[in-house]
C-alpha positions as CSV (number, residue, x, y, z in Angstrom):
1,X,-23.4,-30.0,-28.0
2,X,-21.1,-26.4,-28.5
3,X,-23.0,-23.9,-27.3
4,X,-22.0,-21.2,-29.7
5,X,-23.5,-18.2,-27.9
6,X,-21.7,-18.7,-24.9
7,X,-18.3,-18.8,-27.1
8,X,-19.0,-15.7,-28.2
9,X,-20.0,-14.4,-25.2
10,X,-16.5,-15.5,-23.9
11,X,-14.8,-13.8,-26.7
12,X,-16.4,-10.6,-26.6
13,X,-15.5,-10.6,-23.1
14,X,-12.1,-11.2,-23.7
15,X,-11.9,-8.7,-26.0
16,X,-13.7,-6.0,-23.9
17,X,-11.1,-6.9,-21.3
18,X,-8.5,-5.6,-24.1
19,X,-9.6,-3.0,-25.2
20,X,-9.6,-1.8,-21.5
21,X,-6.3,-3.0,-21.3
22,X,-5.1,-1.0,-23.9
23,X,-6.9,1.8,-23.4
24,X,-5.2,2.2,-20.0
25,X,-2.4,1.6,-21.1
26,X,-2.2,4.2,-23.9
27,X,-3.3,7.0,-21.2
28,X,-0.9,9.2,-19.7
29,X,-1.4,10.2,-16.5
30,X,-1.3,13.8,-15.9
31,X,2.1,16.1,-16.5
32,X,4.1,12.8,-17.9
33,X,4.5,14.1,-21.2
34,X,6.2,16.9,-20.1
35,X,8.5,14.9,-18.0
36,X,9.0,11.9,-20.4
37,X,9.6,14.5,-23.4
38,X,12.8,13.1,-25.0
39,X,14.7,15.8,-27.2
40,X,16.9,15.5,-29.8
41,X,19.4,18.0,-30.3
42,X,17.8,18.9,-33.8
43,X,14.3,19.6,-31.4
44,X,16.2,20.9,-28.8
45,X,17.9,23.7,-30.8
46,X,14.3,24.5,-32.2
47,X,13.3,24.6,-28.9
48,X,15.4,26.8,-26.9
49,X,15.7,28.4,-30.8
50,X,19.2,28.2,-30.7
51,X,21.8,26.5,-33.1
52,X,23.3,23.4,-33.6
53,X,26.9,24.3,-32.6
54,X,25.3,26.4,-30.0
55,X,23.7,23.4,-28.8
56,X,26.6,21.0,-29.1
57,X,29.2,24.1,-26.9
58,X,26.6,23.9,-24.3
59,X,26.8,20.3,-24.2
60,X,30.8,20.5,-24.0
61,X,30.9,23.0,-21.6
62,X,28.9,20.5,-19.0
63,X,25.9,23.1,-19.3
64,X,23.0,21.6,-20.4
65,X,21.8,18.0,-18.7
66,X,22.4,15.5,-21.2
67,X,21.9,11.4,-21.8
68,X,24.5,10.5,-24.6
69,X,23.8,6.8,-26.0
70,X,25.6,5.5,-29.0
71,X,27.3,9.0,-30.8
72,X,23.9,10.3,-29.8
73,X,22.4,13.1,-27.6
74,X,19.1,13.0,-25.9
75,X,17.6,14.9,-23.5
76,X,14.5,15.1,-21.2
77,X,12.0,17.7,-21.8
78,X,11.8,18.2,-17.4
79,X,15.6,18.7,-17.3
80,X,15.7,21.3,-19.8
81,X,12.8,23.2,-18.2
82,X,14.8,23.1,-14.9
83,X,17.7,24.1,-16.7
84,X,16.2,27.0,-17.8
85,X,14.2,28.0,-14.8
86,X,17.9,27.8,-12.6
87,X,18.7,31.3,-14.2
88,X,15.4,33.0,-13.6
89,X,15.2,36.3,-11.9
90,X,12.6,36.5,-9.4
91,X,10.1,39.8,-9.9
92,X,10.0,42.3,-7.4
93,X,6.9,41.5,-5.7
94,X,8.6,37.4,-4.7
95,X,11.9,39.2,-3.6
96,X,9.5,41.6,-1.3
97,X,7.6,38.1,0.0
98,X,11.3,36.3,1.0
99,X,12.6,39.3,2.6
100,X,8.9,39.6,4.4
101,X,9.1,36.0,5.6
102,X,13.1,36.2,6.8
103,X,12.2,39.3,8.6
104,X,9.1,37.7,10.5
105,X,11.3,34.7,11.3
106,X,14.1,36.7,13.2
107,X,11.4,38.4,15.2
C-alpha cells in the first residue's frame, strides 16, 4: 500500500531543500555588487557624468580600464572606483601622518 503521507513528506522536503538552495544562491555576499558592477558606457558616462565621446577618448587614450567583447565596452564598477581613487589628493592631516611615520622610521 502507497503511503501518501510519507510522499509528501518527501516532497516537501525536497522542496524545502530548494528553496534553500535558491535562496543561497540568490544572496550576495557582502561588497560583491560593488565589485561585480558591470558598466556600460551609456551607465558609465552617467556615472562619472561625463559624455559619450568623452567616454569613448578616454577609452582610446588607454585611460580608463576596459573589457571590449564583440564592438562592445564594458567595464567593472571596482576598476572604475580604482580609477578614480589613483588621482586623489590626500588631505593635509594623511600627508602629516606619512611624513610622521618616515620620520619615526629613520630615527
Amino acid at each position: 500500500m502507497i503511503d501518501f503521507e510519507k510522499i509528501q513528506a518527501s516532497v516537501d522536503s525536497i522542496l524545502d531543500m530548494m528553496s534553500a538552495l535558491t535562496n543561497e544562491r540568490n544572496a550576495t555576499p557582502p561588497n560583491s555588487e560593488q565589485s561585480d558592477a558591470i558598466f556600460t558606457v551609456d551607465q558609465l558616462a552617467e556615472f562619472l557624468d561625463l559624455s559619450k565621446p568623452s567616454i569613448y577618448a578616454k577609452i582610446s587614450n588607454g585611460e580608463l580600464p576596459v573589457i571590449k567583447k564583440q564592438k562592445r565596452c564594458y567595464f567593472f564598477k571596482a576598476d572604475i572606483i580604482d580609477y578614480l581613487r589613483k588621482d586623489r589628493v590626500k588631505p593635509n592631516y594623511e600627508i602629516e601622518e606619512q611624513v610622521s611615520q618616515i620620520i619615526k622610521g629613520k630615527s
